[in-house]
C-alpha positions as CSV (number, residue, x, y, z in Angstrom):
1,X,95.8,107.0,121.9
2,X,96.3,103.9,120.5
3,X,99.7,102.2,119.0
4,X,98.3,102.8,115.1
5,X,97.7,107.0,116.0
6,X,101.1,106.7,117.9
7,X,103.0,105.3,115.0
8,X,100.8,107.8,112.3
9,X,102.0,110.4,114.5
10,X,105.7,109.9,114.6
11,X,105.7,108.7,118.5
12,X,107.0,105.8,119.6
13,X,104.5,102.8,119.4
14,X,104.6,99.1,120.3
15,X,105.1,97.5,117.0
16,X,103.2,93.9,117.7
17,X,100.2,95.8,118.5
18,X,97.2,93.4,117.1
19,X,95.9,95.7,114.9
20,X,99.1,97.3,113.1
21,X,99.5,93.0,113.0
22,X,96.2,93.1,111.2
23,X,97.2,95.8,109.2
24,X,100.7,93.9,108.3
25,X,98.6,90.8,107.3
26,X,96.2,93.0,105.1
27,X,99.6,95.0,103.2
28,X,101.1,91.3,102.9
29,X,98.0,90.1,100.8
30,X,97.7,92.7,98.6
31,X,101.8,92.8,98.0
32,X,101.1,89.0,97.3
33,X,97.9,89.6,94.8
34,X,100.6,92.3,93.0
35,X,103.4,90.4,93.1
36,X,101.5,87.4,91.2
37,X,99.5,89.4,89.1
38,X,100.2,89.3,85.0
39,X,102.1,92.2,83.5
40,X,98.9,94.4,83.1
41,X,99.8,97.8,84.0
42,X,96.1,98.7,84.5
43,X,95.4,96.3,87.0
44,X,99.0,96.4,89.0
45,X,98.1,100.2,88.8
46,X,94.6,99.4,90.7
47,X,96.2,97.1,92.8
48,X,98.9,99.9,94.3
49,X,96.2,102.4,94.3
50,X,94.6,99.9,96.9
51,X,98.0,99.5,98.8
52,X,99.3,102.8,98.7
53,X,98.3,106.3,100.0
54,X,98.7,107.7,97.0
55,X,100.1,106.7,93.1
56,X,100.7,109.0,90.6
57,X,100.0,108.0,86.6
58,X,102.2,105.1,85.2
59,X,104.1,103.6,88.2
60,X,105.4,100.2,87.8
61,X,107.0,98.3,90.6
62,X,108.8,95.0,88.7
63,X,107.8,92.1,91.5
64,X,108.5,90.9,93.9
65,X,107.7,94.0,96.0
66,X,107.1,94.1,99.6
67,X,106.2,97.0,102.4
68,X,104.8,96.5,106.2
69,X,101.6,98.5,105.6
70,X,101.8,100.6,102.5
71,X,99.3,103.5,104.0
72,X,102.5,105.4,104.7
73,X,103.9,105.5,100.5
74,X,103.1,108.2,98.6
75,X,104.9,108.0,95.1
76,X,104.7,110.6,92.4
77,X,103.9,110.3,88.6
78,X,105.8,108.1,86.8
79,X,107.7,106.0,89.5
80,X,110.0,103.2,88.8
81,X,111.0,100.5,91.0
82,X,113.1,97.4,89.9
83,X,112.8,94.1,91.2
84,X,112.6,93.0,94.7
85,X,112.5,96.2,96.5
86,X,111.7,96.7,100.4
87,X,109.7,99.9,101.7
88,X,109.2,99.7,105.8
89,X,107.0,102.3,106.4
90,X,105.9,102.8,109.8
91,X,106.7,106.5,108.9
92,X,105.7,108.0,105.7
93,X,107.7,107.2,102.6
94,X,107.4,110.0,99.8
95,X,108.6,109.7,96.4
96,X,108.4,112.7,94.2
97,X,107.4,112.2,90.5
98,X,109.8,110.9,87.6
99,X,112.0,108.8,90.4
100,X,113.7,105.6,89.3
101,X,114.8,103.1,91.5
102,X,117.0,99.8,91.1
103,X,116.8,96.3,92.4
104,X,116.9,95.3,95.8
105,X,117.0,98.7,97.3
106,X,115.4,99.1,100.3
107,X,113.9,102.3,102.1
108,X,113.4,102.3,106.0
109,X,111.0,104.4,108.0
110,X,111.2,102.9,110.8
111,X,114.0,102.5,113.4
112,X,114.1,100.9,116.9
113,X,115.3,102.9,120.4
114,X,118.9,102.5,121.6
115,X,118.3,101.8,124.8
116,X,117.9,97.5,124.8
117,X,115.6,97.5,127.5
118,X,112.7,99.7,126.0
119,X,113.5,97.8,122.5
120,X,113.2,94.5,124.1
121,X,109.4,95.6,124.9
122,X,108.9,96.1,120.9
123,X,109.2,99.4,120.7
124,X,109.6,101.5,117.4
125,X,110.0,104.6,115.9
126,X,108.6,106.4,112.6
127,X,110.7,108.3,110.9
128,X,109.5,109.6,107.7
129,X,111.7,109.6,104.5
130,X,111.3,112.3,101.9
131,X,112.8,111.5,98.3
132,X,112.3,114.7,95.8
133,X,111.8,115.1,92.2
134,X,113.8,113.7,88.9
135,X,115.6,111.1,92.1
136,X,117.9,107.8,90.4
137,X,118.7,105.7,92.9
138,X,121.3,102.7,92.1
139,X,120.3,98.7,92.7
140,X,121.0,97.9,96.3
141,X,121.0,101.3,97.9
142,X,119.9,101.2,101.4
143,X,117.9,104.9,102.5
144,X,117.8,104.3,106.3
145,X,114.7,106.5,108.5
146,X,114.6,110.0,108.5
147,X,116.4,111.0,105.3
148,X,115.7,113.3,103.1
149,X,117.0,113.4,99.3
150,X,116.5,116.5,97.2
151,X,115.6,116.6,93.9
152,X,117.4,115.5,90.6
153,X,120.0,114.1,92.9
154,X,121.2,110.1,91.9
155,X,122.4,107.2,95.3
156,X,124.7,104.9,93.6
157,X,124.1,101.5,93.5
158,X,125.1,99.9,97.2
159,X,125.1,103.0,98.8
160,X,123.8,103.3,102.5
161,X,122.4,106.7,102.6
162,X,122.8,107.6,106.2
163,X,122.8,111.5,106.1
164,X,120.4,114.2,103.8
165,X,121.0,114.3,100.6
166,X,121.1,117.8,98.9
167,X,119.3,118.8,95.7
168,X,121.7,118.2,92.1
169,X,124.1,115.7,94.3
170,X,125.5,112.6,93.8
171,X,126.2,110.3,96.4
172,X,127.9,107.0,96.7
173,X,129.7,104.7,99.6
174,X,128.9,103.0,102.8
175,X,127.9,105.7,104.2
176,X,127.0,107.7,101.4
177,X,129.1,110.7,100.6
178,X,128.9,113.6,98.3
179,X,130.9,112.7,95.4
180,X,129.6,115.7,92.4
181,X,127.6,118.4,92.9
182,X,125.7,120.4,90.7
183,X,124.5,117.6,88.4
């Protein structure tokens, strides 16, 4: 198996394999081509359907935008992103339709061992992140690997989500906490 099928699979994979490098390369290019393109929704539309897994109707993503390889995002019908966002996503990123999201917020699906001596050999893990429905999340939220966030739920702006997120929460803080439920 190689380190590409390791990291699609959710095992731990070597993450300056050549070819993910390629793949790196390729993302960077087209996040480059969008993030200069004119405000043309039709052709920034084309442009993430060539970037992304899958795109639902009417996304916009305000540049500058950036994401490691942009196979693993799958966003919804109308999706929102401010500016200068960050998706890693060495694991899958999923973003369910109507889901806002505010500057500078970044999502990681990625996260590297504990142990120093296996990192030091540039080893990752993938670890997907799940964001429902109807989701608001504040400027400057940081959604680290392996969370999940339920639907209609709002992350206020600087919050480090570092625990799931129910459905009709919101959450705010470093880390993250439940501050109303029920929304």
């Amino acid at each position: 198996m190689n380190e590409k099928d390791k990291m699609l699979t959710g095992q731990l994979y070597c993450g300056i394999d050549n070819a993910l490098m390629k793949d790196k390369a390729t993302a960077r290019k087209i996040c480059s081509r969008y993030n200069e393109s004119i405000e043309d929704n039709k052709l920034r539309e084309s442009i993430l359907s060539e970037l992304f897994a899958k795109v639902g109707s009417n996304p916009i993503i305000k540049p500058p935008f950036k994401c490691d390889y942009g196979y693993n995002i799958y966003v919804g019908e109308n999706f929102f992103a401010n500016f200068d966002c960050v998706f890693l996503d060495a694991g899958k990123i999923i973003i369910g339709n109507n889901c806002k999201i505010g500057p500078k917020t970044m999502i990681f699906a990625v996260t590297h061992p504990i142990d120093s001596k296996t990192r030091a050999d540039n080893i990752n893990i993938p670890k997907d992140v799940i964001i429902g429905d109807d989701v608001w999340i504040g400027g400057g939220a940081i959604i680290l690997p392996g969370i999940n966030i339920g639907s209609s739920s709002i992350i206020g702006a600087g919050s480090v989500v570092t625990k799931d997120v129910p459905p009709h929460c919101v959450v705010a803080g470093n880390p993250a906490k439940i501050i109303k439920r029920d929304i």
